[in-house]
C-alpha positions in Angstrom: 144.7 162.0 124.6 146.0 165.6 124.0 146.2 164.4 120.4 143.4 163.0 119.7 141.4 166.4 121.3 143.6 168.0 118.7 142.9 166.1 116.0 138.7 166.7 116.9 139.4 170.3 117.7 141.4 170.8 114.1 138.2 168.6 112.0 135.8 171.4 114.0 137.5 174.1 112.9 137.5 173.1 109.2 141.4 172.9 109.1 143.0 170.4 106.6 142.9 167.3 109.9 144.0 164.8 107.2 147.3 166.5 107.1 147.2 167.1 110.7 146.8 163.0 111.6 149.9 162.6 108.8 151.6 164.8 111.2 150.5 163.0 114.2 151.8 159.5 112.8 155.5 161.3 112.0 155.6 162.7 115.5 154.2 159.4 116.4 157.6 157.8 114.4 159.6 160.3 116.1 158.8 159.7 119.5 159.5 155.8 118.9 163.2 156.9 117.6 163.6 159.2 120.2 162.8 157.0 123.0 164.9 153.8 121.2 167.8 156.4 121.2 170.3 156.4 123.9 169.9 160.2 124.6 173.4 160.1 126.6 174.9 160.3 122.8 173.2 163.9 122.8 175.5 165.2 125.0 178.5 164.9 122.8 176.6 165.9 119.7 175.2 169.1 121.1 177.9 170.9 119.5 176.9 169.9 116.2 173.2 170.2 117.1 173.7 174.1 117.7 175.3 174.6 114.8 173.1 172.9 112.7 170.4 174.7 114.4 171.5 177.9 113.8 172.5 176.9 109.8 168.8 176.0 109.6 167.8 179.7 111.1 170.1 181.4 109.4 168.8 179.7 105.9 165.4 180.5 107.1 166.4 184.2 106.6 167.8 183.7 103.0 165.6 181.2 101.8 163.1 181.3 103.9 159.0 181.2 102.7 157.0 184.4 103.6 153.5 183.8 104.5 151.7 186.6 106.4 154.4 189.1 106.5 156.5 186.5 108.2 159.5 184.6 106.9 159.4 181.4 109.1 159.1 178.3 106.6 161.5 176.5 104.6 160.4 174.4 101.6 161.8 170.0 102.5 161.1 168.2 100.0 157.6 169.8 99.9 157.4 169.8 103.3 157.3 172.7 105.4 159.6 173.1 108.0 159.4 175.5 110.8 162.8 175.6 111.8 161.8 177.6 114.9 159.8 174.9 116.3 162.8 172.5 116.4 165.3 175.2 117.6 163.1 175.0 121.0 164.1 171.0 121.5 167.7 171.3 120.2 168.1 174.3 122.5 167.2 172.3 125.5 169.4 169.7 124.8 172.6 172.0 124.0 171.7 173.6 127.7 171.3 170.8 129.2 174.5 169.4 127.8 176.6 172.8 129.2 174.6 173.3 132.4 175.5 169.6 133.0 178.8 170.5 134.0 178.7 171.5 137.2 176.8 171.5 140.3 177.3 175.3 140.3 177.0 177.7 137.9 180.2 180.4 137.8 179.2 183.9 136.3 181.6 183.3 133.6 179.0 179.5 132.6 176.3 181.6 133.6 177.3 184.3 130.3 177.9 181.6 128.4 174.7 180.0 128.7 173.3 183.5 127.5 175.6 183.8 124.9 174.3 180.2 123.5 170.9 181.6 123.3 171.6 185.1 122.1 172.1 184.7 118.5 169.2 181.6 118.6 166.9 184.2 120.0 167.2 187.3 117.8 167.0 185.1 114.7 164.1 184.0 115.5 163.0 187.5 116.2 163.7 188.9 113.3 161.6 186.0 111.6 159.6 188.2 113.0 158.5 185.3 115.5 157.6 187.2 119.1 155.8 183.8 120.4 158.9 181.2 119.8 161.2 183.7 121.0 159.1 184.3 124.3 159.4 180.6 124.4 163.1 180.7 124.2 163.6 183.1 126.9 161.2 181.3 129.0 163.8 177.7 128.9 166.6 179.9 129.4 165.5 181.4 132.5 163.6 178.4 133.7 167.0 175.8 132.3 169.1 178.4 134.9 167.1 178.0 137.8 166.9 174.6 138.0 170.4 173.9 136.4 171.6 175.9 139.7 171.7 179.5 138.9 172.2 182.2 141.7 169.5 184.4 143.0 172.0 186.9 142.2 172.6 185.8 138.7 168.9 185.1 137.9 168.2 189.0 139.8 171.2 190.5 137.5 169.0 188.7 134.3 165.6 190.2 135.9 167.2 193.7 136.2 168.6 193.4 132.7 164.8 192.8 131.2 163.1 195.5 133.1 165.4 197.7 131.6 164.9 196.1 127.5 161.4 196.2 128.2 161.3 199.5 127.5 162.8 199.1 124.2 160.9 196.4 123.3 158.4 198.3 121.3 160.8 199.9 119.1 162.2 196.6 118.2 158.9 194.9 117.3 157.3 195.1 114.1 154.3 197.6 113.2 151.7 195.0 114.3 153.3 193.3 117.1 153.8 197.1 118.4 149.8 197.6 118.0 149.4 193.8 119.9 150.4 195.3 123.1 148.8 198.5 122.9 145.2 196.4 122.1 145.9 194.2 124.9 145.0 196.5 127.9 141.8 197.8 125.6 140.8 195.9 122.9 137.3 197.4 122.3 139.4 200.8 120.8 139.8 199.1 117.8 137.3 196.0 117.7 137.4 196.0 113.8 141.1 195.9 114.0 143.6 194.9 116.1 141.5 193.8 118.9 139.1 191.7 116.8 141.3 189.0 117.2 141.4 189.0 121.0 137.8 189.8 121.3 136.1 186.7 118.9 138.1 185.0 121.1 136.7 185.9 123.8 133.5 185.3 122.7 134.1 182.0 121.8 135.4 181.3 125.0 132.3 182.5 126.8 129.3 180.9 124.6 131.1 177.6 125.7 129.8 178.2 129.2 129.6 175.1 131.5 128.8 172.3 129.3 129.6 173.5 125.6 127.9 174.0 122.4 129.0 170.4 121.7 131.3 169.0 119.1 130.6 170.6 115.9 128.5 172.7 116.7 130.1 176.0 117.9 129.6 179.1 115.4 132.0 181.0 116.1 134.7 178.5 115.1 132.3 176.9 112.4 131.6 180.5 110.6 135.0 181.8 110.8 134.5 184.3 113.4 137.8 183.4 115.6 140.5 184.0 113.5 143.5 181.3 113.2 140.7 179.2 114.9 143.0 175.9 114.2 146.4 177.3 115.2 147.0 180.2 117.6 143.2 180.4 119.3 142.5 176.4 119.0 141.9 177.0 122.5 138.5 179.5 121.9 137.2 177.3 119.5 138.0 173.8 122.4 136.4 176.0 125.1 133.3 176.6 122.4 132.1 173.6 121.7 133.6 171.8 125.2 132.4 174.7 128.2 134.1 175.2 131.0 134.4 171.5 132.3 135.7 170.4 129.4 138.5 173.4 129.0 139.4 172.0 132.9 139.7 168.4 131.7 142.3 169.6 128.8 144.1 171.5 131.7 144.2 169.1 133.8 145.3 166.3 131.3 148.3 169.0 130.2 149.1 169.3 134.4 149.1 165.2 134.4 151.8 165.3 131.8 153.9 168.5 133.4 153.5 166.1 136.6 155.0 163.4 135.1 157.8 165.5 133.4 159.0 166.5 136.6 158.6 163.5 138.1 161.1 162.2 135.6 163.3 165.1 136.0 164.2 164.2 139.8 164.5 160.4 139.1 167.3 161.8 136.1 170.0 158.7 136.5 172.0 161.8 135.7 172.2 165.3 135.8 172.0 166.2 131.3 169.1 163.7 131.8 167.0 165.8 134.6 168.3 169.4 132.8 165.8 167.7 129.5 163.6 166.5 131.1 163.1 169.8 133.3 163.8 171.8 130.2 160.7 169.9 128.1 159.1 170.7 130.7 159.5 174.7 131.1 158.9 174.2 126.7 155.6 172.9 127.1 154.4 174.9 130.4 155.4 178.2 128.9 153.6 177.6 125.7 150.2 176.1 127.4 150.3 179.2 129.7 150.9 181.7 126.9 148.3 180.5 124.6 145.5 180.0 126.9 146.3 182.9 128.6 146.1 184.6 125.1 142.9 183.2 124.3 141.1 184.1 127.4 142.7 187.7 127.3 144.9 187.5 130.6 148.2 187.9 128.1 149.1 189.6 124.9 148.6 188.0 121.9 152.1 186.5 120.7 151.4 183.7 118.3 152.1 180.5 120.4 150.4 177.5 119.5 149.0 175.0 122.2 151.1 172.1 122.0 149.8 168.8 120.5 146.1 170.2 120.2 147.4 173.4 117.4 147.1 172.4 113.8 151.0 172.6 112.2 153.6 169.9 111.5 156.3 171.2 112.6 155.4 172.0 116.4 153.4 168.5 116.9 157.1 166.3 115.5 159.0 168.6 117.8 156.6 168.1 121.0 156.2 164.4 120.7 160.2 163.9 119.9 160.9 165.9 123.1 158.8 163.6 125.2 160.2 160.7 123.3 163.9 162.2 124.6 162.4 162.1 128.2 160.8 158.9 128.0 164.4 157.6 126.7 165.8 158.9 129.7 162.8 157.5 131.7 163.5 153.9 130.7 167.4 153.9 130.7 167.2 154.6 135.0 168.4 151.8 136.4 165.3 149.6 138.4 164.6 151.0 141.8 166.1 154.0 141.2 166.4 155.8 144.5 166.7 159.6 142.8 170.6 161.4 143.3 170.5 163.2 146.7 171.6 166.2 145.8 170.7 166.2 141.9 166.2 165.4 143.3 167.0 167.4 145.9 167.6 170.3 143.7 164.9 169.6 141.4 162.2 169.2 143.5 163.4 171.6 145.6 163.2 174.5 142.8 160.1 172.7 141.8 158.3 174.1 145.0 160.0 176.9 145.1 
């Protein structure tokens, strides 16, 4: 459903949605090997994941295509490949597969597991890619909590960003910089740097209740809403589908989160549940982010709204990370009653 609502929402928008269903199919393939994969394997070829992973990132910065001011893309055989998108899904995996250790997380795993994501997270920064590497940070922290962390250890990490954030402006690029300063005030530059944030806006409230209807929203149609197919999708949904129809999207993305966690808690085993929580954190953080984004409750970071955003790269990724869970899903043994003490924890931190 999620992709098909993509694939009308890209058509609107006047976005190449020929390419996009090619996409679609491929993460359609992917999914299929995922799930027929025994995702147990994964655990003992994390290592190698991680440093393919960072190979690909590192290649990125040498190699790399700039489009935009940003070198993100490398050229596969034609295709391009956003080696950012797949870090996110190989970096679940590799914390799930050291957080799968223990029950417990000593300070000395709980460094390591920040050391794993150090290196993935500034080269990804430098890309410059603020969005993925919010994303990042977001299955770290999120991987942690449910993987066992302290209160301590997740306060020491807390502490540690309220002191970086800060800083953060003087490591950001010129316009990333001017992002957050728009983001409290957007009508001091509506020309500028707020037009982005503000035809958004726009779009998102001519959709009213009901919506101008499929095709026929004006702000996406006439190019007002800039990146209407990738990072604002959203505005241009919320145009032509109103408020009712913005909840139903919501609502099917909560249906899917649902389920995700669901299948966390009834992990046959404990790397099992740490991917299937860490998809989820993956695909909360980004629907939160971009929507939010859209609507104007959070900076603008370019995230794009996974399985509705027009790009290649992001859709394979999404749909193989579901395929991952639903391996895990179907290779539960029948009547699974869920671990004691591995749901417990889950659904436990869950509520919390």
């Amino acid at each position: 459903m999620l992709v098909a609502l993509g694939l009308m929402t890209v058509y609107s928008a006047h976005a190449d949605w020929v390419r996009q269903l090619v996409w679609a199919v491929l993460g359609a393939a992917a999914y299929a090997a995922a799930t027929a994969f025994d995702y147990r394997r994964l655990r003992a070829l994390a290592p190698w994941l991680y440093v393919a992973m960072l190979a690909m990132l590192l290649a990125v910065r040498i190699f790399g295509r700039t489009t935009l001011g940003a070198q993100r893309w490398l050229s596969v055989g034609g295709f391009p490949l956003q080696p950012a998108e797949l870090s996110k899904l190989v970096l679940v995996v590799v914390l799930a597969a050291y957080l799968s250790r223990a029950e417990t997380l000593s300070w000395r795993a709980f460094l390591g597991a920040l050391g794993l994501v150090a290196p993935v997270a500034a080269l990804i920064l430098i890309q410059p890619d603020l969005g993925t590497t919010i994303v990042v940070v977001a299955v770290l922290v999120g991987m942690l909590f449910i993987g066992g962390a302290r209160i301590i250890q997740l306060g020491s990490l807390a502490a540690c960003a309220t002191l970086i954030i800060p800083l953060l402006p003087h490591l950001l690029h010129g316009y990333q910089r001017r992002r957050l300063e728009i983001f409290l005030n957007p009508n001091s530059d509506p020309l500028g740097a707020g037009y982005n944030l503000l035809q958004a806006r726009i779009a998102v409230g001519t959709g009213g209740l009901f919506g101008q209807g499929w095709l026929h929203g004006l702000q996406g149609a006439l190019g007002f809403v800039p990146e209407r197919a990738t990072d604002f999708v959203f505005a241009v949904f919320a145009e032509q589908f109103g408020l009712l129809g913005s909840l139903l999207l919501l609502a099917i993305f909560g249906t899917l989160l649902i389920r995700l966690l669901r299948s966390a808690a009834a992990a046959p085993d404990r790397f099992g549940g740490l991917v299937a929580a860490g998809v989820f954190v993956m695909i909360f953080a980004q629907v939160v982010e971009n929507v939010g984004m859209n609507i104007g409750l959070l900076p603008i970071a370019g995230i794009p709204l996974p399985l509705v955003s027009y790009g290649g790269s992001a859709t394979i990724a999404t749909l193989a990370a579901l395929g991952l869970v639903q391996s895990m899903t179907l290779r539960r043994p029948l009547l699974l009653q869920p671990r004691p003490e591995w749901s417990g924890n889950i659904t436990g931190r869950a509520q919390a």
